[in-house]
PALOFI-699439 format. One line per field, with one value per residue (C-alpha): residue in three letters; x, z, y negated; residue number from 1; chain. Coordinates in Angstrom, 2 decimals. Layout:
% residues N
code	[ALA, ...]
east	[X, ...]
up	[Z, ...]
north	[Y, ...]
pos	[NUM, ...]
unit	[A, ...]
***
This chain:
% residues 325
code	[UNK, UNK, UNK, UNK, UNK, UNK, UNK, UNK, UNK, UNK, UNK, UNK, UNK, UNK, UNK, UNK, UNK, UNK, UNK, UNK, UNK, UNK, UNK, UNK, UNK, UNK, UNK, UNK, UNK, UNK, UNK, UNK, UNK, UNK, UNK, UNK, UNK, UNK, UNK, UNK, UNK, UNK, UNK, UNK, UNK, UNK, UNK, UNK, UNK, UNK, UNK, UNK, UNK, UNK, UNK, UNK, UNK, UNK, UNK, UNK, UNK, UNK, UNK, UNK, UNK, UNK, UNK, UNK, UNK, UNK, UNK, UNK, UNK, UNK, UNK, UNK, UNK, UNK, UNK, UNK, UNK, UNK, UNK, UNK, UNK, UNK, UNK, UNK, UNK, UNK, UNK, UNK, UNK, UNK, UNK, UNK, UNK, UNK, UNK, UNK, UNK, UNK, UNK, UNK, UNK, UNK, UNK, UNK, UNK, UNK, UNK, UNK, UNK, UNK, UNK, UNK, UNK, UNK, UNK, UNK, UNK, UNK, UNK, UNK, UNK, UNK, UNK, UNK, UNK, UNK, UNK, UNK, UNK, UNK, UNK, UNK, UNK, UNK, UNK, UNK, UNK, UNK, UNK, UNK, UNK, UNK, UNK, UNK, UNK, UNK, UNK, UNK, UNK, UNK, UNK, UNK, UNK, UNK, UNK, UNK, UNK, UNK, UNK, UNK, UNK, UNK, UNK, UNK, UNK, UNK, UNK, UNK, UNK, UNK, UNK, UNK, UNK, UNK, UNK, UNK, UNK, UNK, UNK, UNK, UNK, UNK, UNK, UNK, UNK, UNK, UNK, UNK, UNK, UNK, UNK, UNK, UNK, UNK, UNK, UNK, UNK, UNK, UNK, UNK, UNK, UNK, UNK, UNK, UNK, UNK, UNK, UNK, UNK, UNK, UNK, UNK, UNK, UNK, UNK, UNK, UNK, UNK, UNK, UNK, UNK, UNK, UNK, UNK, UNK, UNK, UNK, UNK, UNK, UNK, UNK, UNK, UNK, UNK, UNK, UNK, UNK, UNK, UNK, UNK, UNK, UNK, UNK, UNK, UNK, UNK, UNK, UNK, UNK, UNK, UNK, UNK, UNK, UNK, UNK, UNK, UNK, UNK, UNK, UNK, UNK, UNK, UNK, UNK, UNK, UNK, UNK, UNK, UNK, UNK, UNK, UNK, UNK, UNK, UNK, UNK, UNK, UNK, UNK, UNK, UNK, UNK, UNK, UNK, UNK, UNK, UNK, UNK, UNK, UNK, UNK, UNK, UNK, UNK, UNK, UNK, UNK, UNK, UNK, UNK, UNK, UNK, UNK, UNK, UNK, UNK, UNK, UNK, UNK, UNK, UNK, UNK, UNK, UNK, UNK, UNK, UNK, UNK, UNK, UNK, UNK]
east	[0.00, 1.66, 1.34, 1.13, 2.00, -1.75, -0.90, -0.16, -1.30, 2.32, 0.87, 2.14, -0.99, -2.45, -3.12, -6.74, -8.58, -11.61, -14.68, -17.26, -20.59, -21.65, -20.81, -23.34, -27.27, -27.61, -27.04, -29.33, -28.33, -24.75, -24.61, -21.49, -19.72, -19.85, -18.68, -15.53, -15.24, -15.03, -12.99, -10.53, -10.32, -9.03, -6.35, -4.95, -4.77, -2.73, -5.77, -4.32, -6.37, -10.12, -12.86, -15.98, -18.09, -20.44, -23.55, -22.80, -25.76, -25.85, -22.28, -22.53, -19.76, -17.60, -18.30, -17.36, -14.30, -13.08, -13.83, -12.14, -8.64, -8.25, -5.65, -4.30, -1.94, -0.70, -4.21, -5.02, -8.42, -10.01, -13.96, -16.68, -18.55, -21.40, -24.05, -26.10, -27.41, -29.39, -27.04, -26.70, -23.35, -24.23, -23.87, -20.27, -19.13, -16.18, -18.09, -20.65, -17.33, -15.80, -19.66, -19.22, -15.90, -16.29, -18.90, -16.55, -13.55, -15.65, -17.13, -13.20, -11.95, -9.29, -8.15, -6.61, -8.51, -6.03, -8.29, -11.50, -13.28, -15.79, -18.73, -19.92, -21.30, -22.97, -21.02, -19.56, -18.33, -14.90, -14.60, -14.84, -11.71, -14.12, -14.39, -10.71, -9.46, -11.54, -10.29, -7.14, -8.22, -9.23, -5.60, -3.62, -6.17, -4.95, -8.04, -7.58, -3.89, -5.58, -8.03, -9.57, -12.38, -15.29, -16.62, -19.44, -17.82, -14.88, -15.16, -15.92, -11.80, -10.10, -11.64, -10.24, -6.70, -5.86, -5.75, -2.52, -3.15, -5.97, -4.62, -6.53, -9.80, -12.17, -13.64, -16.19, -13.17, -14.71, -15.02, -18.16, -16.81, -14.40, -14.14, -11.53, -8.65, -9.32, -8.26, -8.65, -5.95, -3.52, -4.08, -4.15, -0.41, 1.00, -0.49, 0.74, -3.45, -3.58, -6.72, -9.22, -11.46, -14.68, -17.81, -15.22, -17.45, -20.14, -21.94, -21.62, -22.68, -19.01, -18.71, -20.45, -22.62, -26.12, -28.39, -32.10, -33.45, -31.40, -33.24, -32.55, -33.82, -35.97, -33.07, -30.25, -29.65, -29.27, -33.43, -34.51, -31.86, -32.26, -32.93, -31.63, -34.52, -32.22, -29.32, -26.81, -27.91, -24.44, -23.48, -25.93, -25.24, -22.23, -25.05, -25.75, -29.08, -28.92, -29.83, -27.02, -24.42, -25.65, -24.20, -21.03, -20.01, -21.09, -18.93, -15.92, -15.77, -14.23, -11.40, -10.66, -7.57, -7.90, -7.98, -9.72, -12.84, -14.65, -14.72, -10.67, -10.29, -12.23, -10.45, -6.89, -8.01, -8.23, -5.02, -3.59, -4.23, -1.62, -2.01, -4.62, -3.56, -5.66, -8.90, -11.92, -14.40, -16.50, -17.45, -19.93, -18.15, -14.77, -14.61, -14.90, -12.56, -9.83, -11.08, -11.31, -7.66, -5.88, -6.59, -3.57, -1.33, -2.81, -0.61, -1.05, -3.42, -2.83, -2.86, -5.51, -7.48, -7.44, -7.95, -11.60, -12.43, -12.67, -14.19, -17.14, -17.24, -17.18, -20.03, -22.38, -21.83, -20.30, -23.69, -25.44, -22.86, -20.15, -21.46, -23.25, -20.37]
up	[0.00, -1.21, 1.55, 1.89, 4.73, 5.64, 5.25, 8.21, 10.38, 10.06, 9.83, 7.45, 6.24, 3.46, 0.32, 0.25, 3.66, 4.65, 4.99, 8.02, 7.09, 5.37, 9.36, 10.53, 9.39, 6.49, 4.20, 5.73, 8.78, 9.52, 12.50, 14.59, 13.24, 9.96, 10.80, 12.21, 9.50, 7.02, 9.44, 10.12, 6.38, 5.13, 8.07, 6.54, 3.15, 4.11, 5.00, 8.13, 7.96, 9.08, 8.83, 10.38, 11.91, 15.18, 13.13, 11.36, 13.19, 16.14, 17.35, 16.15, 13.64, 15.58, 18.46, 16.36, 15.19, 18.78, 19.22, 16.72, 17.46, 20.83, 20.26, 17.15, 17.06, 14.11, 12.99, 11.91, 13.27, 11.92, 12.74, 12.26, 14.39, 14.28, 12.28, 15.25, 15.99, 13.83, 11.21, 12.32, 12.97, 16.51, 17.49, 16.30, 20.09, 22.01, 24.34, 21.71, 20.29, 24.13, 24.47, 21.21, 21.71, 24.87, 23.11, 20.15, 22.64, 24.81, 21.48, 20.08, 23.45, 22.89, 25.05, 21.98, 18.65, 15.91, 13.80, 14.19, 11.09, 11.01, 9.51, 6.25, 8.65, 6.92, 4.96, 7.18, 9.75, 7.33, 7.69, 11.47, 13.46, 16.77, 15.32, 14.36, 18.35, 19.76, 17.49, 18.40, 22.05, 21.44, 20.10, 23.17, 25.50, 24.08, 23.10, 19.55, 17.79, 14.67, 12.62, 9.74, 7.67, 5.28, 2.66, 0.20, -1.89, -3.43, -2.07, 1.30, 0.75, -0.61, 2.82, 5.16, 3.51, 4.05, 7.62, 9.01, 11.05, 9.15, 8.76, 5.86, 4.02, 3.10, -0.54, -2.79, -5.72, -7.88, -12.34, -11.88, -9.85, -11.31, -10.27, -7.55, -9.49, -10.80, -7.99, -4.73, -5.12, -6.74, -3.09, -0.93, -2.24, -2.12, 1.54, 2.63, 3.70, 3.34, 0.12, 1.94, -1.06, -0.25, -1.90, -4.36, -6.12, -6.18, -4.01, -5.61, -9.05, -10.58, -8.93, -12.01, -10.52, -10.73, -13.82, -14.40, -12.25, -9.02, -6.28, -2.78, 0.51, 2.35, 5.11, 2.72, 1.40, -2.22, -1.95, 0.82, -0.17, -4.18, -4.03, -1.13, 1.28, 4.44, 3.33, 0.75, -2.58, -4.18, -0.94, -3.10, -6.01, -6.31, -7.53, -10.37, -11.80, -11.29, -15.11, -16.63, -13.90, -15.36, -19.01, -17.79, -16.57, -19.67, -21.41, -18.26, -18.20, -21.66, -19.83, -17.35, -17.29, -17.96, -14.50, -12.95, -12.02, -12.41, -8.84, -8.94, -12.11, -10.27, -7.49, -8.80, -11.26, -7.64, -6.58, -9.55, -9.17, -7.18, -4.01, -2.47, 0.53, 0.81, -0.63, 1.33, -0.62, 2.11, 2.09, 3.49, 3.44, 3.32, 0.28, -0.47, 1.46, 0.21, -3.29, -2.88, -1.10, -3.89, -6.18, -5.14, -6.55, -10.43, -12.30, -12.82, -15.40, -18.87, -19.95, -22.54, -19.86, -18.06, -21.06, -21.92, -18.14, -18.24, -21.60, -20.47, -17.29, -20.08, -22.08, -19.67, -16.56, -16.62, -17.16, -14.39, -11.44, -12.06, -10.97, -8.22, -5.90]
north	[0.00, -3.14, -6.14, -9.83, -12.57, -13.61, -17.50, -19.40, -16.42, -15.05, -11.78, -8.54, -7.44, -4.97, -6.14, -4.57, -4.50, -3.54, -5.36, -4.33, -5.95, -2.71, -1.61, -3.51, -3.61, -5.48, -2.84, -0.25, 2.02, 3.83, 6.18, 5.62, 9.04, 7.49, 4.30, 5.68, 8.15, 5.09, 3.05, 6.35, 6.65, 3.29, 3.09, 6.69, 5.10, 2.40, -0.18, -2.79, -5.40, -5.03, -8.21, -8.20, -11.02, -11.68, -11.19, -8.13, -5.90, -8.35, -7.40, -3.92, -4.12, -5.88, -3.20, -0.10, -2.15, -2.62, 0.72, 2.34, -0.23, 0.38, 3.20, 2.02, -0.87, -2.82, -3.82, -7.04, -7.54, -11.21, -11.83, -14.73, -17.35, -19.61, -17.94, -16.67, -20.46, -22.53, -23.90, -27.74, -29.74, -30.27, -26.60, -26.60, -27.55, -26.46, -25.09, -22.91, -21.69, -20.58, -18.58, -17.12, -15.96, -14.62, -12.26, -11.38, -10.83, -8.21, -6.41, -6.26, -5.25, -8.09, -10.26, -12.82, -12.30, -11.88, -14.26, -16.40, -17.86, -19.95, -18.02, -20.75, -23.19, -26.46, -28.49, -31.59, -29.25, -28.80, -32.29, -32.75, -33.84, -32.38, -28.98, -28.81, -30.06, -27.37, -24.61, -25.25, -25.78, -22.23, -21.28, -23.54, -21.27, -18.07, -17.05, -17.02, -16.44, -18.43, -19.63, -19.55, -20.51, -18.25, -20.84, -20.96, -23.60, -24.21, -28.18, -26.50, -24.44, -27.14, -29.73, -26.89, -25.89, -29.79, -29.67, -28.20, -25.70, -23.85, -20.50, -18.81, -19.39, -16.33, -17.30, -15.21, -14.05, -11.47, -11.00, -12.60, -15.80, -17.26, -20.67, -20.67, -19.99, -23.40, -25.14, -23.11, -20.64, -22.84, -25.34, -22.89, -21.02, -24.62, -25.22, -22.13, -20.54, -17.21, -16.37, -13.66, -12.71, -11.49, -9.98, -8.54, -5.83, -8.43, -6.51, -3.30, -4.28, -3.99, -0.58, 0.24, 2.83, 0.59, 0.38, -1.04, 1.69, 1.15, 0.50, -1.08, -0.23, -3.02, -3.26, -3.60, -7.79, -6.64, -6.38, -8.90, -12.24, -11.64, -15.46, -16.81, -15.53, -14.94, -16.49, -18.19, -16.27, -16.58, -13.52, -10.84, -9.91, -13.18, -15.01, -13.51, -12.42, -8.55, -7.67, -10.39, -8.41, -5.16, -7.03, -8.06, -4.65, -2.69, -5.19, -5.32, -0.96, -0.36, -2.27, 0.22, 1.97, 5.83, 7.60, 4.50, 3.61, 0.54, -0.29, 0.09, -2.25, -5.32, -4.92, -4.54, -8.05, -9.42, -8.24, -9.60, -13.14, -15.51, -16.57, -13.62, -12.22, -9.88, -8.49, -7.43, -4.38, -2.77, 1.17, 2.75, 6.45, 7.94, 8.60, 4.73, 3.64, 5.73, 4.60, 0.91, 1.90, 3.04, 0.09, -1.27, 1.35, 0.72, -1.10, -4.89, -5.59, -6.49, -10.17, -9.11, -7.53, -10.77, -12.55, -10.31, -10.98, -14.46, -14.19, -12.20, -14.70, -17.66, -16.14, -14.45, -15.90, -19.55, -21.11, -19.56, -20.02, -21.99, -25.53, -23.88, -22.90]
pos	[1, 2, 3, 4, 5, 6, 7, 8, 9, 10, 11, 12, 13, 14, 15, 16, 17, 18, 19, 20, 21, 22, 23, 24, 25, 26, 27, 28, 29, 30, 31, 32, 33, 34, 35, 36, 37, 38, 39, 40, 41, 42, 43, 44, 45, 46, 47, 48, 49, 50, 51, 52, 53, 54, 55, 56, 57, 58, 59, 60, 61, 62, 63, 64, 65, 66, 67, 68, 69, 70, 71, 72, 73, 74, 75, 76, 77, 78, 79, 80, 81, 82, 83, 84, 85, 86, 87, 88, 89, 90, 91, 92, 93, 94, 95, 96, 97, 98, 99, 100, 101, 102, 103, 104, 105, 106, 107, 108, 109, 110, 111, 112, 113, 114, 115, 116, 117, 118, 119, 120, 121, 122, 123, 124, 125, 126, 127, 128, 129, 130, 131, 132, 133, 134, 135, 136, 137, 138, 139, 140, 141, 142, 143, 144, 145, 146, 147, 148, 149, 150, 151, 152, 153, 154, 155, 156, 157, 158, 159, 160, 161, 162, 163, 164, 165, 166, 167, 168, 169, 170, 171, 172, 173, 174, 175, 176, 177, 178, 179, 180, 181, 182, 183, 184, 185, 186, 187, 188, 189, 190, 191, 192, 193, 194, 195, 196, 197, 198, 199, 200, 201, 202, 203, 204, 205, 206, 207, 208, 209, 210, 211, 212, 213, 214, 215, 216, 217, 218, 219, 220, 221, 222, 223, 224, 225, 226, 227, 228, 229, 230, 231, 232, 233, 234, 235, 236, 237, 238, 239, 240, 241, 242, 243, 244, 245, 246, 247, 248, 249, 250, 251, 252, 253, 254, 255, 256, 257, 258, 259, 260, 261, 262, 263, 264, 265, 266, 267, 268, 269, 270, 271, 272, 273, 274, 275, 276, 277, 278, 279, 280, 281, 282, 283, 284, 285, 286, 287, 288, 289, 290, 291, 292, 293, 294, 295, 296, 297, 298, 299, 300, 301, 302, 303, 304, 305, 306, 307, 308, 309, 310, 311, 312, 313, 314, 315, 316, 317, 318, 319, 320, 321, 322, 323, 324, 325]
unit	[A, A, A, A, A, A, A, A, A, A, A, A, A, A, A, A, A, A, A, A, A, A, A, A, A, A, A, A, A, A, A, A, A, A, A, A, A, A, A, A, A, A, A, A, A, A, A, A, A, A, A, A, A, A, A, A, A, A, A, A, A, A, A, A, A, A, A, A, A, A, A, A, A, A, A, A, A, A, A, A, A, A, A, A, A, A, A, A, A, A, A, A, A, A, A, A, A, A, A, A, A, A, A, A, A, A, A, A, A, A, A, A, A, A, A, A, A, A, A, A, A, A, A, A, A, A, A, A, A, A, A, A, A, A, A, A, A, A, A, A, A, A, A, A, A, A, A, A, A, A, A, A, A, A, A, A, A, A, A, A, A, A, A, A, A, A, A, A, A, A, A, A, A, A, A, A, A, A, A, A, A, A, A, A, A, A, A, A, A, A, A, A, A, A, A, A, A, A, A, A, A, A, A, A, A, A, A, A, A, A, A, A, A, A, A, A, A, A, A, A, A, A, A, A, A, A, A, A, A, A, A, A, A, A, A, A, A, A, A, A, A, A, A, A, A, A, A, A, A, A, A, A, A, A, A, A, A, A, A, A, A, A, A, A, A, A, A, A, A, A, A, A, A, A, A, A, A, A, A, A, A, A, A, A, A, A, A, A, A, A, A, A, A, A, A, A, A, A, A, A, A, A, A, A, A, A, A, A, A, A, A, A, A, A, A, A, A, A, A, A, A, A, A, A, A]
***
């Protein structure tokens, strides 16, 4: 598993992690066996960096990721605040985020989380000098070894990676979002923040594995926030209308490498890009994990294979999302 310093964390970590929503309830029920079976199974193929987030199942995720830790050091273990209070600016407090923690810390079993992100709170908290002291209160009070922010925007990245001691942003980065290698990625490897990309399989629809017919169950986002009903629409599906994703990847799979899957080749075009730390697919068994795992050995993509990418983003895609986030 190749590896990458996590920005201004300082931290060695893997170049694909794993994501821990899926560990939660959003995408329908996982018993605990299976959660540490998928958990168990990325950190055997060479997985060291685990993100979840206070929300994911009301602490659930975050509770089988402490958990599963306890015994097994030299995990990177980043998680999310702030989503579990209505989203105004005046929540953002020093002494929400001490509450907050406290919760997170006892669900880790950590005394000093390795990273805190703010969970894509509204927009003028990136530009708040308040919110900024008391995260680093939070860091001075050894409560939190750094911080970090998850955006919706690529405004919302480029706010955060001025300030100094922001130590990574967590961006949507997928074949069907292309906009922040415009400008995000480019500021952030020149700031020295660490590039988290997340939602990198668009929510599953460039496994390839979907069609027309696919269904979702009523628990699981990729039925209930198809436009925005629970949250920020450009988290399901990227965006993306669901039949114009089903287009893209009939036109994205002839690029895949022989003796790769589909799923592999969108995450490896991630891994390809400069300035990503670290990329973020979640799995929801074993068998995905060590999948999702092994994109990293592929080689590096061709330049035409880039090159069809963003032509299939330019045609397809480009008009429906790009201004948007």
């Amino acid at each position: 598993m190749d590896t990458a310093i996590l920005g201004r964390t300082g931290r060695t970590v893997s170049k694909v992690g794993l994501g821990a929503w899926q560990l939660g309830a959003d995408w329908g029920e996982v018993a605990a066996d299976d959660a540490e079976a998928v958990l168990q199974a990325a950190v055997d193929a060479g997985v060291t960096f685990i993100d979840t987030a206070d929300v994911y199942g009301d602490g659930r995720s975050e509770q089988f990721v402490g958990e599963f830790r306890k015994d097994r050091p030299g995990l990177t273990i980043a998680t999310k605040m702030g989503r579990r209070v209505p989203q105004e600016v005046s929540a953002y407090t020093l002494d929400n985020f001490r509450r907050w923690n406290d919760r997170s810390r006892q669900n880790l079993q950590m005394d000093t989380l390795d990273l805190v992100q703010l969970h894509c709170p509204p927009t003028p908290v990136y530009s708040s000098d308040a919110v900024y002291d008391a995260l680093d209160t939070m860091v001075a009070e050894k409560r939190i070894a750094a911080y970090g922010v998850s955006v919706e925007t690529c405004d919302e990245a480029l706010t955060a990676i001025a300030r100094p001691n922001v130590a990574s942003v967590q961006i949507i980065l997928n074949a069907l979002r292309l906009k922040p290698l415009e400008r995000v990625l480019p500021a952030a490897q020149a700031a020295g923040v660490g590039i988290i990309a997340r939602v990198p399989l668009a929510s599953g629809l460039l496994s390839g594995r979907y069609d027309e017919h696919t269904t979702f169950a009523a628990d699981d986002h990729r039925n209930y926030n198809r436009h925005g009903e629970a949250f920020d629409v450009g988290e399901t599906f990227s965006g993306v209308p669901f039949d114009v994703g089903l287009e893209a990847v009939r036109r994205l799979r002839p690029l895949v490498p022989p003796g790769a899957t589909m799923a592999q080749f969108a995450l490896r075009w991630i891994i390809d890009q400069p300035g990503v730390s670290v990329v973020i697919p979640g799995a929801r068994s074993p068998q995905q994990a060590e999948a999702n795992a092994s994109a990293a050995g592929l080689a590096p993509l061709s330049e035409e294979a880039m090159r069809q990418v963003t032509e299939v983003y330019d045609e397809l895609i480009r008009p429906l999302v790009h201004d948007r986030w």
